[in-house]
C-alpha positions in Angstrom: 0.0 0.0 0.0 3.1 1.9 0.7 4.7 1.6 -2.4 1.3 2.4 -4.3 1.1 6.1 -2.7 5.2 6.7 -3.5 4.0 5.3 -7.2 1.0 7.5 -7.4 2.4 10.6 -5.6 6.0 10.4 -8.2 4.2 10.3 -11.2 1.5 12.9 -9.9 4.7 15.0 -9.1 6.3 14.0 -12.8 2.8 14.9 -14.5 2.8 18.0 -12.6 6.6 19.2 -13.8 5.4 17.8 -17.3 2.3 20.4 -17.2 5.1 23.3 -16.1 7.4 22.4 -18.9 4.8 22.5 -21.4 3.5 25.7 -20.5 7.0 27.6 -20.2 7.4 25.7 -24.3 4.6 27.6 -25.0 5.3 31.1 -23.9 8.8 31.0 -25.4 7.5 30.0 -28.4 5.4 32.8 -28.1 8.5 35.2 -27.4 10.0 34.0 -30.3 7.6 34.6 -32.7 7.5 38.3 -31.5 10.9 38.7 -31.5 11.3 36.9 -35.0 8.2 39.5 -36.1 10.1 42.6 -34.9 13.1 41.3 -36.6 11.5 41.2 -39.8 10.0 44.5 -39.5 13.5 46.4 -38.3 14.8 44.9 -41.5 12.3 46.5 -44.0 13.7 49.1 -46.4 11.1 52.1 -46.0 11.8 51.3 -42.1 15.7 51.5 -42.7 15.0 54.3 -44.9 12.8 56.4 -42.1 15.2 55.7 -39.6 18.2 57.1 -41.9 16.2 60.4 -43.1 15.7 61.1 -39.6 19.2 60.5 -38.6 20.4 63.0 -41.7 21.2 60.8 -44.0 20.0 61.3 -47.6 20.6 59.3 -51.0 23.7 60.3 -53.1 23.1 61.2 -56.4 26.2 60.7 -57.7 26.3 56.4 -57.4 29.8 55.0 -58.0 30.7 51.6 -58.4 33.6 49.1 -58.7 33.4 46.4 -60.7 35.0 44.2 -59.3 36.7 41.8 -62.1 38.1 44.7 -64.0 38.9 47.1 -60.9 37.2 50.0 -63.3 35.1 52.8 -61.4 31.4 53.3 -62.8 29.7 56.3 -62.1 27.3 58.8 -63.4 26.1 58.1 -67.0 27.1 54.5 -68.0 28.4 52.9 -71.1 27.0 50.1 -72.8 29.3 47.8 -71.7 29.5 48.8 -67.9 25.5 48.1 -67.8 26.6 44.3 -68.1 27.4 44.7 -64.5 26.3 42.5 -62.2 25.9 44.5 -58.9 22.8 43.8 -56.7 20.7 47.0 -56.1 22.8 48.6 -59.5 20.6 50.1 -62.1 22.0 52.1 -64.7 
């Protein structure tokens, strides 16, 4: 009779920290769903763009760029040839 109560009372206790567990799973998943959400809104452009205007920062006009198997500056008005560059973000 004893050894039923230690039985029962162990895994009552065990179901109990199993309950606990489950919950705290729950509400970090919860965090990090926020946190991943406010992630991917501090990485949007118009947000990265707000933030930079009202620091004082403002687009260049004048856009140079180095390609980068020939070493050759592009800038302002491009040639033919330097619009075969493959830069991410570079339109000429």
């Amino acid at each position: 009779m004893i050894s039923l109560l230690v039985i029962s009372t162990t895994l009552a206790q065990g179901s109990f920290q199993v309950t606990n567990l489950q919950q705290q799973d729950a509400t970090l998943a919860r965090q990090e769903q926020a946190l991943s959400q406010q992630v991917a809104e501090a990485q949007s452009p118009a947000l990265i763009a707000a933030e930079a205007t009202q620091l004082g920062m403002r687009p260049n006009p004048e856009l140079t760029f180095i390609d980068p198997r020939t070493g050759k500056t592009v800038s302002g008005k491009v040639s033919r040839a330097d619009e075969q560059i493959s830069v991410p973000g570079y339109t000429p």
